[in-house]
Residue, then its C-alpha position, 0 to 999 in steps of 0.5 A: x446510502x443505505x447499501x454500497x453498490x460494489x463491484x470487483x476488477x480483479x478475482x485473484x488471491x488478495x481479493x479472494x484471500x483478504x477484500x471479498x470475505x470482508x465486503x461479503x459480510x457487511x450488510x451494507x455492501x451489495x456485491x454487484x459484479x466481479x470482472x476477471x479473467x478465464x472461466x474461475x471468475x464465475x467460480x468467484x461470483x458464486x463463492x462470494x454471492x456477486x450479482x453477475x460475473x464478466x470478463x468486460x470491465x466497462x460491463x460492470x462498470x456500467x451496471x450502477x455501481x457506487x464504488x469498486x475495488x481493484x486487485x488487478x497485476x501492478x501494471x493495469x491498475x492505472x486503467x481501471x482506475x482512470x475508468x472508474x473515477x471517470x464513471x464518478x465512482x469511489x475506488x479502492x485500489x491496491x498497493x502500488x497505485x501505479x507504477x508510474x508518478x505521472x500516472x499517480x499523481x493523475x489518479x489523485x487529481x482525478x479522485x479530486x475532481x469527481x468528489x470521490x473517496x480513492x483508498x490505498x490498503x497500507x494495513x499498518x497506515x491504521x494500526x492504532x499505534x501508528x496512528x497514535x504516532x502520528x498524532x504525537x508529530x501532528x502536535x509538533x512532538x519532535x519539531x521539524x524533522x531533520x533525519x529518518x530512517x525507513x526500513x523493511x524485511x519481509x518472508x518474501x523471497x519465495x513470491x519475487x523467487x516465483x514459489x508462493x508456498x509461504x504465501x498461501x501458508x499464511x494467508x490460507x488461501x486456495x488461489x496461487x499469486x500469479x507470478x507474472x505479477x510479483x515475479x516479472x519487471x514487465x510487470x512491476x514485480x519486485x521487493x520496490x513496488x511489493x513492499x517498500x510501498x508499505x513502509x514508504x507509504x508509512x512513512x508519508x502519511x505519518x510525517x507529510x514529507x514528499x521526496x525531491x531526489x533519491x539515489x538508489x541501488x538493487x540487488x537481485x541475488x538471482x532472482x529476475x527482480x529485485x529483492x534488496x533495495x537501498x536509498x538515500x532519499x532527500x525531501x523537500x524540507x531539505x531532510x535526509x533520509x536511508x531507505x533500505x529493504x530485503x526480502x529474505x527473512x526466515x519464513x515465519x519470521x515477523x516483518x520488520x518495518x522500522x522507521x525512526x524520526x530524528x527532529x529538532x526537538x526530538x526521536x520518534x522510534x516506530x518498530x513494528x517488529x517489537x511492537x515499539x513506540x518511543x518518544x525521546x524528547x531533547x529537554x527530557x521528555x519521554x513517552x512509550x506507547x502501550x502497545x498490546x501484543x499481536x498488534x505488529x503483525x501485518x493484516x488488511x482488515x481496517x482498509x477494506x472496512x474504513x472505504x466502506x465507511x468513507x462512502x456511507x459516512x460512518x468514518x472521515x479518516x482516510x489514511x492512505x490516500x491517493x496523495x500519500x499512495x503518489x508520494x510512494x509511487x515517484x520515491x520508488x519509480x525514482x529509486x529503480x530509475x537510479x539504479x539503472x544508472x548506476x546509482x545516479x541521484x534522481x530529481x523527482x520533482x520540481 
């Protein structure tokens, strides 16, 4: 395949911020069709050079496409996806996948079936220290892993809160986040679905856990959604886990995504904050990694770039798959359900 096909659902900020400047200059992507909605997706298809422009997602997805990349709210990713993958074509689908597990786990049987890449952009799943650590647990580094602690903070509050000044700051971009997307819980916003995905989707790929029950609590402190978020998690190998996350960090302020491994041979600490990886072995063996300065920071410019790569076979690494996006989407529809009932552990699957 000499050039990918790609076409578009979805022209708001992320994808006009982050996914189409990337796709724009590779030669080896042709900029089919973006389908959006009001008259500014016309303003997008001039912009980033699309083909064509339309408001009709079966148009686009019936215009010979190979692949498609969806930055949709929360809610209509499911649909989209269903209709892709049915189409045959390799999908690109933002965080979270769904809201639902039932809807997850069908999407990954569904990209299974057709033969087609489906990728999740966790940005820190292919950072090349997270990566280093997964390779350190593959070789059995710190045995079965018995405990772990997963957490996240993020200068988020203002786009839960509904003020998206700090985004459009730091990701310099003319388009304003849709508040019905972060900010509504119709809609699937709140810190859960905006940003634990992150560090839970981080957690399942590095160590191939999958959650069995998870009891939960939220905070809101005055927002419509949640902001503060709090588990503790069991996985199927009999593993315990906390899970925590917040969204009021400083403006500024470097993200804080922390997990720590405990197994029975030993610690595995990944900070990415401090730019941190440290292997603590129980017969004495220690390892930290060499991490250059800057790494930590959160960006999405590998995702975008490996999907493309998947498809033209250039790269075979898929590091958020629809399996571990899954994983992510049952832990958290999960942890919600609990706190609704008053923090009740929930069974997530059988």
């Amino acid at each position: 395949m000499s050039r990918v096909r790609l076409g578009a659902i979805g022209a708001g900020w992320w994808a006009t911020s982050n996914h189409f400047p990337i796709f724009q200059a590779r030669e080896d992507v042709e900029l089919v069709g973006v389908c959006g909605l009001g008259d500014d997706v016309f303003a997008v298809r001039d912009r980033f050079g699309f083909g064509m422009a339309t408001h009709d997602i079966d148009e686009l997805l019936d215009a010979g496409l190979d692949a498609v990349v969806i930055t949709t709210p929360h809610d209509l990713h499911y649909p989209a996806a269903v209709a892709a993958l049915d189409r045959g074509l390799h999908v690109l689908c933002e965080k979270p996948m769904t809201l639902h597990a039932g809807q997850a786990w069908d999407l990954a049987r569904r990209a299974e079936t057709a033969g087609v890449h489906l990728l999740v952009p966790y940005g820190w799943n292919y950072k090349p220290f997270t990566v280093a650590a997964k390779r350190l647990l593959d070789e059995g580094a710190i045995g079965e892993i018995q405990y772990a602690l997963c957490h996240m903070a993020s200068p988020t509050r203002g786009l839960f809160g509904g003020d998206p000044t700090h985004m459009l700051e730091r990701w310099e971009s003319a388009t304003a986040p849709q508040q019905s997307t972060w900010a509504s819980p119709a809609h699937g916003g709140g810190y859960a679905h905006g940003q634990v995905t992150h560090s839970s989707a981080l957690l399942f790929w590095l160590t191939g856990l999958r959650a069995r029950t998870v009891a939960g609590r939220t905070a809101h402190a005055g927002s419509a959604v949640d902001l503060f978020d709090a588990a503790v998690v069991r996985f199927d190998n009999g593993a315990l886990a906390s899970l925590s996350g917040a969204a009021t960090l400083a403006d500024g302020d470097p993200y804080q995504v922390d997990i720590r491994l405990f197994g029975s041979d030993g610690v595995l600490m990944i900070d990415v904050e401090r730019e941190r990886v440290r292997l603590s072995r129980y017969d004495g063996g220690h390892e930290e990694l060499v991490i250059p300065p800057g790494e930590g920071e959160y960006e999405c410019l590998v995702p975008p770039a490996r999907f493309i790569d998947l498809i033209t076979g250039a790269h075979t690494d898929n590091n958020s798959t629809a399996d571990v996006a899954a994983r992510s989407v049952e832990l958290i529809e999960a942890l919600l359900r609990s706190s609704a009932d008053d923090g009740r552990e929930v069974r997530i699957h059988d």
